[in-house]
N, C-alpha and C positions, 0 to 999 in steps of 0.2 A: 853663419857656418854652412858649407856644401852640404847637402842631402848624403855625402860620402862621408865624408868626417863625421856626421850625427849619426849613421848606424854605425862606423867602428866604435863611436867613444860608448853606444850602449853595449852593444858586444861585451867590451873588455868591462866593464861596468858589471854586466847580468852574471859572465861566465864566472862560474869557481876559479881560486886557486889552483894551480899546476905546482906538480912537486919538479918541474924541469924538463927542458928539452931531451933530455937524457934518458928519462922515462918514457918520451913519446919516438922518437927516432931508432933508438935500438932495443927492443924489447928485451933480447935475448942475454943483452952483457948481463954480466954476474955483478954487483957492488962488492967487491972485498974487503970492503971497508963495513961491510954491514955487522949487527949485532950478530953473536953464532948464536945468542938463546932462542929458543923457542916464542912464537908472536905470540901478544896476548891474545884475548875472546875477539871473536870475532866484529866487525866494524857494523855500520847501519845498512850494507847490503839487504834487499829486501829478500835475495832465493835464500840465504841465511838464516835472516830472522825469523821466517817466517815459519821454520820447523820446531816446533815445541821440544825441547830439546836438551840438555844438560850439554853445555860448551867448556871443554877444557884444550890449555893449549899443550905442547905437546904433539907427540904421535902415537898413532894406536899399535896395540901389539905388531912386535913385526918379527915372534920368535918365529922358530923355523918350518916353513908351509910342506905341505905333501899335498896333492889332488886325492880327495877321495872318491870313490866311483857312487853317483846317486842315480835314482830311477831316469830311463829315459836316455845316459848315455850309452853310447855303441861300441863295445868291447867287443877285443877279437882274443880267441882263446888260441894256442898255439899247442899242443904235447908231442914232445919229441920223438920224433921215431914212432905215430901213429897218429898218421894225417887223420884217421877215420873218424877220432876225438877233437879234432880240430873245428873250430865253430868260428866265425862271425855272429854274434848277438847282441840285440840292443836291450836293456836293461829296464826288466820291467814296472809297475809303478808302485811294486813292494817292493823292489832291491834285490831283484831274483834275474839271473841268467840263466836261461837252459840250455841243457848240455848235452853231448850225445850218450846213451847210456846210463849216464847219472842223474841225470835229468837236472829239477832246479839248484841254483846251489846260492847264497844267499850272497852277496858280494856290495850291496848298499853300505856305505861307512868306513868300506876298506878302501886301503891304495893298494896301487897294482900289483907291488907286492904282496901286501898281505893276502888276497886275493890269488893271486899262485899258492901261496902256501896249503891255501884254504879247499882250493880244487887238488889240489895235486896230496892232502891229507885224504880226501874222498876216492881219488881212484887209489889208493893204496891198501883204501879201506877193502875194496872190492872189485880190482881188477888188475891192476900194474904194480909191478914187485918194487920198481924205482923210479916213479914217475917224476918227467920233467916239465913243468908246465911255465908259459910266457903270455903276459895278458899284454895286451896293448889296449890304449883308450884311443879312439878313431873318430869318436864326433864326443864334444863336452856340451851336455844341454842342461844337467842337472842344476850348476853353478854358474852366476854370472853376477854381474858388475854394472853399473848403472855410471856413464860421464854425459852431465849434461849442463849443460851454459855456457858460457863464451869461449868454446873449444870449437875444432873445425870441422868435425864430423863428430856431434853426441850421439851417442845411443846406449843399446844394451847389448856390451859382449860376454862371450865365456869365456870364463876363469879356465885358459889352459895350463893348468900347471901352477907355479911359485911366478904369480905376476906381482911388480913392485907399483908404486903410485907416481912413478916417470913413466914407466910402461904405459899402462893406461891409458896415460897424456900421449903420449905415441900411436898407439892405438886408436884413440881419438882424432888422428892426423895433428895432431899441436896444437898452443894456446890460438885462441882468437888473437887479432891484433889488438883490439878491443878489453881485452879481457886483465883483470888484478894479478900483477903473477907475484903478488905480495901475500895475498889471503886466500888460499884455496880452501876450500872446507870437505872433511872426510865425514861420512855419518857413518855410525855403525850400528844394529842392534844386535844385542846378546841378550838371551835370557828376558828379552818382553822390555828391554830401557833400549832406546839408542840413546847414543852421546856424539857430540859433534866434534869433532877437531880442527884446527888450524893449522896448515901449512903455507908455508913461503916457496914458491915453487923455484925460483931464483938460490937461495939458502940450499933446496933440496940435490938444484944440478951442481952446484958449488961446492958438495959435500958437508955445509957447514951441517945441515940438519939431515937426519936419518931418513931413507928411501922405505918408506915401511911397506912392507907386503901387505896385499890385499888379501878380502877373504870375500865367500859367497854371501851377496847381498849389499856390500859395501857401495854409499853411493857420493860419488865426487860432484860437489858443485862451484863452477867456476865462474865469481862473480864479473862484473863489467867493471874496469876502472872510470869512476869520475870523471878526472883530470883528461883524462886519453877521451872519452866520449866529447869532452866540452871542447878538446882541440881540435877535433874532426866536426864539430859542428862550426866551430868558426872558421875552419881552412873552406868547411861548403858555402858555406857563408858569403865567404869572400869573393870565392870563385864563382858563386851565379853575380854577384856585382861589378865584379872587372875583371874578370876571366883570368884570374890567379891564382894558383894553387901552391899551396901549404906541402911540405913533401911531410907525407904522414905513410 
């Protein structure tokens, strides 16, 4: 047998299973034929397993989000009809903005609204007969978000606002080609437990599965697929041997 023939036949021999061409050439299609349930726990991925962790499938709450203002972000205070109380301030590392006149005024835990309510209660207290007051958030540092594994830019951004778990991935510039878009995993902690979740990121653009909102701390990890790593290692494969490439 050719020295060609004996490294393909260990190739297909060594590499795993593939679930299909299908899976490696179009990442993006949706299967509509796929289950709408929720995936089970998550697979033998090792950025998975290897977080101590209570795994349910499912998605994590996804009622309805508000940004609230924490230490460190940069609020701009606006009062109508009295520039001279108007401020730019960044939020200091007890949850206090200071103000012109009123000085600190506590604004950690609220959203923007409440936060109007709460300054514009203070100068009523002692200054202005009917104050009008407009917060803006202008830099979010207090909250942020964690996407990291076979995504195409991971890092750590801020939670601006009601961000959902497609956002994210957008945010992230998009899946890796490389990447499971079968089992994404959501970790969350509340109250000193996290718990891991499973998502089908395909399911999720499909609408079959719920886009659920994130919240501050939440961290996305997006495993490697198998199949898709073992077909890119035999398309190079091939291609340092007789200069043919695999379209992956």
């Amino acid at each position: 047998m050719k020295p060609f023939a004996i490294m393909i036949f260990i190739l297909l021999f060594l590499l795993p299973p593939v679930t299909g061409a299908d899976g490696v050439l179009d990442d993006l299609q949706v299967d509509n034929d796929a289950d709408s349930s929720p995936l089970p726990g998550p697979g033998a991925g090792a950025a998975i397993s290897d977080f101590p962790v209570a795994q349910k499938s499912g998605q994590p709450d996804s009622s309805t989000y508000e940004y609230r203002i924490g230490p460190l972000d940069l609020i701009e205070v606006e009062v109508f009809q009295a520039q001279e109380l108007s401020r730019e301030t960044r939020v200091n590392t007890e949850g206090y903005a200071s103000l012109p006149l009123i000085g600190p005024v506590k604004v950690a835990g609220l959203t923007a609204r409440e936060a109007e309510r709460r300054i514009e209660k203070v100068l009523k207290e002692k200054y202005l007969q009917d104050p009008h007051v407009t917060v803006f958030i202008k830099e979010y540092e207090s909250q942020k978000i964690t996407v990291e594994g076979w995504v195409k830019n991971p890092g750590v951004f801020p939670l601006k606002g009601k961000t959902t778990f497609l956002q994210a991935i957008a945010n992230a510039k998009g899946m890796d080609r490389l990447a499971d878009f079968d089992e994404v995993a959501i970790f969350r902690t509340e109250n000193g437990k996290t718990t891991g979740y499973i998502l089908s990121y395909r399911q999720v653009r499909a609408g079959k599965q719920i886009d659920p909102v994130l919240k501050s701390g939440d961290i996305i990890v997006v495993n490697r697929s198998g199949s898709k790593a073992a077909w890119k290692l035999f398309s190079e494969t091939l291609t340092s041997f007789v200069g043919w490439s695999v379209l992956f």
